[in-house]
N, C-alpha and C positions, 0 to 999 in steps of 0.2 A: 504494500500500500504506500503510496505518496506520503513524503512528509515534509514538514517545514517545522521554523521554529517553534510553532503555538504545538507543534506533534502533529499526527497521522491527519490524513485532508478525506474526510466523510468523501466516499460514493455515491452516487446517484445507484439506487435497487434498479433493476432493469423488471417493472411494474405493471407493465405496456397499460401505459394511463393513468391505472390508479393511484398511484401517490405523487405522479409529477407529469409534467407534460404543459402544452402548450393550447390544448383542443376543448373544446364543449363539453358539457355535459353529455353532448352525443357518442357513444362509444363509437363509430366507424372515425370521427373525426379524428377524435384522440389518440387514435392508432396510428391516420393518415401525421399526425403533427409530432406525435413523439420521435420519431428516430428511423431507425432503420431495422428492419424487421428480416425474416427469414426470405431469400427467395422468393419461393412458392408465393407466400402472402403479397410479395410487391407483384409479381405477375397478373395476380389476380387482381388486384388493386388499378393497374394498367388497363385488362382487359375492359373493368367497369369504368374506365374513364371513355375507353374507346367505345364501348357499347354506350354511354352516354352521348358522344359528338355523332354515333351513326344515328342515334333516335334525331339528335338537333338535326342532321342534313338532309333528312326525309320526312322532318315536321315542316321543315321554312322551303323545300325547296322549290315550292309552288308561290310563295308570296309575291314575286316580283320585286321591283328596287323599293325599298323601306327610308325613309328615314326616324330615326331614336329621337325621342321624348324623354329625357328625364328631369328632374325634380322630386319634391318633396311628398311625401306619402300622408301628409298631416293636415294637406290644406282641405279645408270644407267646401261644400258648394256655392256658399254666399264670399268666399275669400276674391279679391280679386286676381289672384294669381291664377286660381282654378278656372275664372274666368276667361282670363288672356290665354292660359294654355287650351281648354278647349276651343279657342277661335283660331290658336295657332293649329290644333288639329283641323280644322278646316281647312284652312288655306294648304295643306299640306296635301291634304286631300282632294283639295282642288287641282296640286299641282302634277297629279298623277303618280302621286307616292304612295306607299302603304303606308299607314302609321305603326310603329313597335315603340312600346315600353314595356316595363317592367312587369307590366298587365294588373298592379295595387291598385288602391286609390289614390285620392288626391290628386297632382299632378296628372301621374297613368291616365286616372279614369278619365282625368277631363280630357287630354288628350285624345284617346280611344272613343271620348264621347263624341266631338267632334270629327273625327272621319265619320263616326256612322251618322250624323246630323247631313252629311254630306256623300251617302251613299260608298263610301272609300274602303279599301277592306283595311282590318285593324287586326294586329296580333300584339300578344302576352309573353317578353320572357323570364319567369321567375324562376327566383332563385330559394332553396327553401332554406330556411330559417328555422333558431328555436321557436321565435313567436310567427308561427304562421300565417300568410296574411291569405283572404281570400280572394281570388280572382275577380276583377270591374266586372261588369255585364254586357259591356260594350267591347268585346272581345270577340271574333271570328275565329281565330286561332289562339287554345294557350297551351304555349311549354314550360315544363316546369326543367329544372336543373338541381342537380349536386352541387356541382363545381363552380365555383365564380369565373375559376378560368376558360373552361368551358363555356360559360353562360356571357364572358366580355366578349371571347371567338366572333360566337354567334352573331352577337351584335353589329360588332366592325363587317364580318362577310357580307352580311345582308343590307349592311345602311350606306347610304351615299352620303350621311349626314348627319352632326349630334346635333338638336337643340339641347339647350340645361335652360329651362325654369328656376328658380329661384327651389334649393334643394339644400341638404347637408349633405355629411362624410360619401353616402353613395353616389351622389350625385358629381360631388369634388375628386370623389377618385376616376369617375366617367372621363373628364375634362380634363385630367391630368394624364392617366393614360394613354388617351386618346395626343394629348399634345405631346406625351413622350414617342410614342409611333412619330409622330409627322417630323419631329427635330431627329430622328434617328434615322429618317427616309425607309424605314417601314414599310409605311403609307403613303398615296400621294398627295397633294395639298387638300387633306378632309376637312369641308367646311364643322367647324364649330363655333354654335352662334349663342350666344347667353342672352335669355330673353329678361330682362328684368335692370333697367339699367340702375335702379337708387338702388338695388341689393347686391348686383356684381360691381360695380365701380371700387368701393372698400379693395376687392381682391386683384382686380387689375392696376390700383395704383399700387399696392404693395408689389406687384412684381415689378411694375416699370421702375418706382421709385428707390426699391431694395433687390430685387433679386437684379435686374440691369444693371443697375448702378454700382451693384459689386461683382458683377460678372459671369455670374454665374450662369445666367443665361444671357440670350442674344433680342438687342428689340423684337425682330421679327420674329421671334418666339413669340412674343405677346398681341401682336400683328395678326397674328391670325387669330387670334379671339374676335370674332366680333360680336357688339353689343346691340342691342337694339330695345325699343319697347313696342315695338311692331308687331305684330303674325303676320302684315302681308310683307314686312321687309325681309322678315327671319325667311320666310319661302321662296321671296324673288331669290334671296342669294342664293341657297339651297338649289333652287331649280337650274337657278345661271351656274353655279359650278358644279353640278351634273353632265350640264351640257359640254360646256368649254373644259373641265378637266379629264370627267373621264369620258367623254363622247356616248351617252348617255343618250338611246332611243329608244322610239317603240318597236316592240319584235310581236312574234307572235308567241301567245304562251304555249309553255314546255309541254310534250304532250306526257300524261300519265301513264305508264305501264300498267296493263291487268296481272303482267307475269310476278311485277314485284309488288302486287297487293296495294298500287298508291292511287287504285281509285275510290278505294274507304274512308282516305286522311286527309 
């Protein structure tokens, strides 16, 4: 055993979970966070991640181009941000996009309420949770996910576009993500647009003013946030760099296979 002055340096028991670790109350988590386990169990652990991303590429692969909604899961019907984002889900929906969020309330739903105010098809991607939320109603499609990484995947494959609504930590890690991709060339220039400008401006002077200013990152890091308190400006932009980045038209839709059972889904 290790030692040092104070004498012998305590072990970690190899407890898988139970007395240490990093994970949930959920036992699959806690396995996934603790360490490194036998073989056989990471195989396994593999194989359910990939059976996870084949359920996502055979839930969404009928949606057509999407663009993400997110925000906060706590606004009410009478908020006005609930408000501005179901008309952003209109316009979005006008704009011949699918709407996707998280498929919650709040935010979600006003979004997802909005395409369907506007006849647009609307999908759900959750993620589950200890506290489980239940799915809007204004949903066409919902998938549900394990993995966050899995469930961000999805997101980027299928969106030509984030809005963020005025949201916390889930919504901050969307828009940070999402700008880590594009500063690393990832991605190509993905619009992200922050709809809410007295709630994001706080966050975009702190980077211009601090993270610029010590170098950390680069103006045109920040440059490509854009603000707005629009829905129809958040969608013109959305629509114009669909077009002009990634060349972005109508086709005709994918046809269904009977052999692979996806005219059930």
């Amino acid at each position: 055993m290790p030692v040092n002055e104070a004498g012998p340096i305590p072990q970690p028991k190899q407890s898988h979970g139970k007395e240490w670790g990093k994970g949930t109350k959920d036992p699959d988590e806690r396995l996934l966070l603790e360490g490194p386990r036998s073989r056989l169990a990471e195989l396994a652990r593999a194989i359910r991640v990939f059976a996870e991303l084949i359920r996502g590429f055979r839930a969404l692969h009928f949606v057509g181009p999407c663009v993400t909604v997110f925000g906060s899961a706590r606004f009410k019907e009478d908020h006005p941000y609930y408000a501005m984002s179901r008309e952003v889900g209109r316009e979005i929906g006008r704009a011949g996009f699918t709407v996707m969020t998280g498929g919650g309330p709040g935010v979600m739903e006003a979004a997802n309420r909005g395409a369907r105010d506007v006849g647009a098809p609307s999908v759900g991607c959750n993620i589950k949770l200890p506290h489980e939320q239940k799915p809007n109603t204004y949903l066409d499609k919902f998938v549900e996910f394990r993995y966050f990484f899995v469930r961000k995947m999805m997101l980027v494959k299928y969106s030509y576009a984030f809005i963020a609504a005025p949201g916390g930590f889930g919504t901050l890690d969307e828009i940070f993500e999402t700008a880590t991709l594009i500063q690393t060339g990832k991605i190509a220039n993905f619009p992200v647009v922050l709809l809410g400008r007295a709630y994001w401006a706080p966050l975009v002077s702190f980077l211009r003013e601090t993270m610029v200013a010590q170098g950390t990152i680069a103006a045109e890091d920040v440059d490509r946030l854009q603000l707005t308190d629009s829905p129809e400006e958040a969608a013109h932009l959305v629509r114009a760099s669909a077009l002009k980045e990634f060349g972005l038209k109508s086709r005709r839709p994918t046809r269904k296979l009977k052999t692979l059972k996806e005219q059930s889904e």
